[in-house]
C-alpha positions in Angstrom: -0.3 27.7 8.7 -0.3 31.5 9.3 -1.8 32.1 12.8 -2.9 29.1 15.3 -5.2 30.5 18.1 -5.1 28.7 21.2 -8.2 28.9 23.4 -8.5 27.5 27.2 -11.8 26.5 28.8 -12.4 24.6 32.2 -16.2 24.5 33.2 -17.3 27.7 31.1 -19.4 25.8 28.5 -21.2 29.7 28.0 -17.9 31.4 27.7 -16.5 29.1 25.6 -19.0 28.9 23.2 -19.8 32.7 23.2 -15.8 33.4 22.4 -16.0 30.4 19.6 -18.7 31.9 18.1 -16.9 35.8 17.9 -13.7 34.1 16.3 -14.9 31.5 13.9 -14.9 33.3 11.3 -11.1 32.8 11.3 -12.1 29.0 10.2 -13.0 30.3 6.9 -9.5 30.3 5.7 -7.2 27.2 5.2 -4.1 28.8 6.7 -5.6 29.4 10.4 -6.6 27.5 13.1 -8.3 27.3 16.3 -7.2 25.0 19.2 -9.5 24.7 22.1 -7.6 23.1 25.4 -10.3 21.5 27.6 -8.6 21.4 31.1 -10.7 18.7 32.8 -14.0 19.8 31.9 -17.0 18.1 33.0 -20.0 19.9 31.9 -19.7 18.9 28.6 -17.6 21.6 26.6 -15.3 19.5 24.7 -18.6 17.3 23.1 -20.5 20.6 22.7 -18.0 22.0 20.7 -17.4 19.0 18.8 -20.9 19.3 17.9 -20.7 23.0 17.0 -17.6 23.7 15.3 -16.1 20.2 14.2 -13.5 22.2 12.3 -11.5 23.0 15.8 -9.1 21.0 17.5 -9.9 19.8 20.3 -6.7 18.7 23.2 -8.6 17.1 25.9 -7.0 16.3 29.8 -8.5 14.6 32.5 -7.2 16.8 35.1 -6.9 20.4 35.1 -2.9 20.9 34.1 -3.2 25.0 35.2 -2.9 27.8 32.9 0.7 27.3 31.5 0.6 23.9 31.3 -2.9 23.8 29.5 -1.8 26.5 27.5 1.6 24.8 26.2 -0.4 22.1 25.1 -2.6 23.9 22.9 0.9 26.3 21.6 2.5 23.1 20.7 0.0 21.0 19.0 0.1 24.5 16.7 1.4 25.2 13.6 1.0 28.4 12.8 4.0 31.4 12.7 1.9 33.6 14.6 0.9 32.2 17.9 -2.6 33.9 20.3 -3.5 32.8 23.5 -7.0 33.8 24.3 -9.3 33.3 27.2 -12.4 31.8 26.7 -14.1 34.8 28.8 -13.6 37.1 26.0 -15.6 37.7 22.3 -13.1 38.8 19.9 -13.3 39.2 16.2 -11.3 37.9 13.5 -10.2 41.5 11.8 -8.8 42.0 15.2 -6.4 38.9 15.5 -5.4 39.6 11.5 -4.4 42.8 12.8 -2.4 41.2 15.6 -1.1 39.2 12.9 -0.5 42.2 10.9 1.3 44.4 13.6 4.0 41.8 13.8 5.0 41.6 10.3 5.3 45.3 10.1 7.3 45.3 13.4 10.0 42.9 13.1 11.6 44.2 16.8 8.0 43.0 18.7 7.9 39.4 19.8 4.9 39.9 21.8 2.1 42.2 21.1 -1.7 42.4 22.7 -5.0 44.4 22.5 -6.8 47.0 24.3 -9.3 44.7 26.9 -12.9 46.0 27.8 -15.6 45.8 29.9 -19.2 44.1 28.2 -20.0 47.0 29.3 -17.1 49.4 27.1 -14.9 50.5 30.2 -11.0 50.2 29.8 -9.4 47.6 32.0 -6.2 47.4 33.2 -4.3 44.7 31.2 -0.9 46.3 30.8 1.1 46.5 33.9 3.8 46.9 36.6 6.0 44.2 38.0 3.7 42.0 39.7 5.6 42.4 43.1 4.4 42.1 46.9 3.6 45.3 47.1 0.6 45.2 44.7 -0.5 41.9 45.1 -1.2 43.0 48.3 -2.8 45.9 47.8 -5.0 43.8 45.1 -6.4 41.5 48.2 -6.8 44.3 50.6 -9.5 46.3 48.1 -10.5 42.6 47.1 -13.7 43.0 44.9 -13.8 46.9 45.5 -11.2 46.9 43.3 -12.0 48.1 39.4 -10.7 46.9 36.6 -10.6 50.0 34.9 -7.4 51.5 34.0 -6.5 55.2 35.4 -5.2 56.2 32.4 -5.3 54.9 28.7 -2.7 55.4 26.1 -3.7 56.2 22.6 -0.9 54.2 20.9 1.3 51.6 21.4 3.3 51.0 24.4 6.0 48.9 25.8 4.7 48.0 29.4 6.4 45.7 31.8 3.7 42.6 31.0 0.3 42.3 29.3 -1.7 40.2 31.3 -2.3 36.5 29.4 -6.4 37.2 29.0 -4.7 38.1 24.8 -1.6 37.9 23.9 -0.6 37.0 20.2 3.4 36.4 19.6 5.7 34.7 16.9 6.4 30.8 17.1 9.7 31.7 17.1 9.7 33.7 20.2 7.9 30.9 21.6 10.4 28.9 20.7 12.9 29.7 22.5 11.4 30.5 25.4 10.7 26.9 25.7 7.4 27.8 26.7 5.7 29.0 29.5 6.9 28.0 33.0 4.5 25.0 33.9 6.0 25.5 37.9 3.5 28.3 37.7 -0.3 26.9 37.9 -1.8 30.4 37.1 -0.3 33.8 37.6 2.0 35.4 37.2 3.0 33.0 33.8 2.0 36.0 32.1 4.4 38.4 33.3 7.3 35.4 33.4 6.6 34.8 29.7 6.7 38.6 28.9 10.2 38.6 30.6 11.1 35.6 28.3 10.3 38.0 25.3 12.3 40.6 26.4 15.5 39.0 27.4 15.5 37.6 23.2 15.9 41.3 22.4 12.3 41.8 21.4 9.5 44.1 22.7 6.4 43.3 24.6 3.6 46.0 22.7 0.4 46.9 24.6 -1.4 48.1 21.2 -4.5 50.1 22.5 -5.8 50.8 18.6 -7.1 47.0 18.8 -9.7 46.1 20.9 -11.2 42.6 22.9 -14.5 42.7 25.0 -13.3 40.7 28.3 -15.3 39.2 31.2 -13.1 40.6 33.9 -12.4 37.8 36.9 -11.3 38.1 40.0 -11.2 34.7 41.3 -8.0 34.5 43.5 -8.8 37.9 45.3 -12.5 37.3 46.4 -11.7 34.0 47.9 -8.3 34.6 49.2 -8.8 31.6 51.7 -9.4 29.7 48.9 -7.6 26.8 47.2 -7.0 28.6 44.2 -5.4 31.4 46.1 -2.9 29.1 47.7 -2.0 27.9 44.8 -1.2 31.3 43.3 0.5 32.3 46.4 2.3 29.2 46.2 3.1 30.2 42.0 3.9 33.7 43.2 6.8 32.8 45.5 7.9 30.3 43.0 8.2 33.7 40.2 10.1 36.0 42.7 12.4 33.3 44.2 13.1 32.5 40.2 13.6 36.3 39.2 15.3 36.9 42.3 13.2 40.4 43.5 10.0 40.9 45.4 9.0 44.4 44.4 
């Protein structure tokens, strides 16, 4: 197997069919394959898709297992050498994943390398970034939903930030590998930026390639409900990710 993308849905039957739809066109070649991790569903996704695209693998829970751990399920049941993590709020396209694919082989020093995200509507959003540290998170809650997604200031080629956010990310099994995943202590957020740290401390480069592009559903769950559950939870995550790394901004 040449590229295994891994796809995570929780009560988004719409998204996840919408994002199925944009990539299955990888399903026309033997040597790729799509994994779709139902995280406790129940409105049906797992038996819809089923239905629509029997030729995806389906790894069902019960209970919601949170991003990493969902997401670790669905990396290891895979088999290809190139591994992509994709949310199910995005459409994507096959040419761009092959690209993915392709930017890897011709850069044997990357380990991790992901796509320019947009807007349904075309505007840039921020999906490369800083350390996630207090300072920011805080400023994220205190703008709350008049906060934009949209990025400042775009690059026109590749760059090595500090993380890509998880929304796409494609990356060698190999770097996966060794890894030994991605840290299941965190629910959801910031796994994305501890994984991108994994990458880095093997010797290889994180790659924000802004020549490939994804159309993404920007959510802001945790910060419009910071009284929330969810929020606690990734309060609860972030504490976990700056006690492990051992600094705060």
């Amino acid at each position: 197997m040449d590229i295994s993308l891994v796809i995570l849905t929780c009560n988004q039957k719409g998204y996840t069919l919408r994002c199925l739809e944009s990539v299955s066109g990888l399903l026309d070649h033997p040597d790729r394959e799509i994994i779709l991790v139902d995280n406790g569903s129940a409105d049906g996704t797992a038996e819809e898709v089923a239905s629509r695209f029997p030729a995806v693998k389906i790894v069902r829970f019960n209970e919601n297992r949170g991003v990493a751990g969902g997401r670790n399920a669905g990396l290891r049941a895979a088999s290809g050498r190139h591994l992509m993590i994709l949310d199910n709020d995005t459409v994507a396209s096959p040419e761009v994943i092959e690209s993915l694919s392709a930017y890897l082989d011709s850069h044997a020093d990357t380990g991790l390398v992901a796509p320019r995200l947009v807007s349904p509507g075309g505007d840039v959003q921020t999906s490369f970034r800083a350390y996630p540290g207090i300072g920011e998170k805080l400023n994220n809650v205190l703008l709350g939903r008049r906060k934009s997604s949209v990025a400042c200031a775009v690059p026109t080629s590749p760059i090595e930030p500090f993380y890509v956010i998880g929304a796409a990310q494609m990356f060698t099994a190999d770097v996966y590998k060794a890894s030994g995943g991605l840290d299941e202590k965190i629910f959801f957020g910031p796994e994305d930026a501890d994984f991108c740290m994994a990458v880095r401390a093997q010797g290889k480069k994180v790659v924000y390639n802004p020549t490939l592009t994804i159309i993404h559903d920007w959510q802001r769950a945790t910060t419009s409900r910071i009284f929330s559950r969810g929020a606690r939870i990734h309060a609860a995550a972030l504490l976990y990710f700056y006690r492990k790394h051992r600094r705060w901004l």
